[in-house]
N, C-alpha and C positions, 0 to 999 in steps of 0.2 A: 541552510534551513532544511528542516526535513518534516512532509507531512507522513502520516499514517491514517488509511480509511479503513477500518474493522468491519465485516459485515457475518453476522449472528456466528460471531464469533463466543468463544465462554469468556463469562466475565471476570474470571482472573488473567487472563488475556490482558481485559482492559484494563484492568487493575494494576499490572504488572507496565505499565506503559505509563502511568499518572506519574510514577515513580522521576522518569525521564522527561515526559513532554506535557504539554497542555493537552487537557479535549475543550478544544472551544467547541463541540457539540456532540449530542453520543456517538460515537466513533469515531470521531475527524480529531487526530494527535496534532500537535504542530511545538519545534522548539528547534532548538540549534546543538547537534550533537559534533562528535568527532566521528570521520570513519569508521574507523571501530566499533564502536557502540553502537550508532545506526545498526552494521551487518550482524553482532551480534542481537540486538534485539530484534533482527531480521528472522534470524537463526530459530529465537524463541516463540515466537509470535505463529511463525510457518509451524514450527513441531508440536504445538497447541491449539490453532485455530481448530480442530474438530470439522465439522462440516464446511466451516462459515468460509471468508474468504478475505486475503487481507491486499491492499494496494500501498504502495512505498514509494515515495516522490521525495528527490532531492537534488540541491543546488549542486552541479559541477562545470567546468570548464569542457562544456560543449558547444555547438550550433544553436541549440536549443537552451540551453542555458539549463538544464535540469536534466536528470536520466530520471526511470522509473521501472517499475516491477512488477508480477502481481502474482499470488498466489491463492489456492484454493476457487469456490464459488464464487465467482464476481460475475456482473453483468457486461463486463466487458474484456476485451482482451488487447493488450497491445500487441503491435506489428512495425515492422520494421522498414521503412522505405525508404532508399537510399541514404541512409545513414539516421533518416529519423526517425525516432519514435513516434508512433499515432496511435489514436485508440477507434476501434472496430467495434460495432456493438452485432455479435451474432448472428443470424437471421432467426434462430430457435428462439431468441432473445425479443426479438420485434414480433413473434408467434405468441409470444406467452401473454403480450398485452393487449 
């Protein structure tokens, strides 16, 4: 399974994503690709996002049972500790609100 979260991204972006996956909500993609495909629309999604900021979660044979990504403006960032991924929200980030 693979999700995708869009954040004020351009909407061919999103659009360019329907193609592949569900948006059960604006921005949030969900479907079942192959490797490939996921990193390709990886690929496109990163070299279009514009400002916004895109997150990439999907099923593999880990600890965690999922790896993930993230690119551009997000409110968050992931971090690595000892082997797993977590997500860290800023402190500029907790300033803003």
């Amino acid at each position: 399974m693979v999700v995708m979260i869009l954040e004020k991204v351009p909407l061919r972006v999103r659009g360019e994503l329907t193609h592949w996956l569900l948006e059960i909500k604006p921005g949030v993609f969900v479907g079942h690709l192959s490797a490939r495909v996921r990193d390709k629309l990886w690929e496109k999604c990163t070299q279009a996002k514009g400002m916004g900021g895109i997150t990439q979660v999907w099923s593999t044979n880990t600890e965690q049972h999922f790896a993930m990504r993230m690119a551009g403006d997000t409110t968050r960032e992931i971090i690595n500790l000892e082997g797993l991924q977590l997500i860290r929200i800023p402190q500029k980030a907790h300033e803003a609100t």
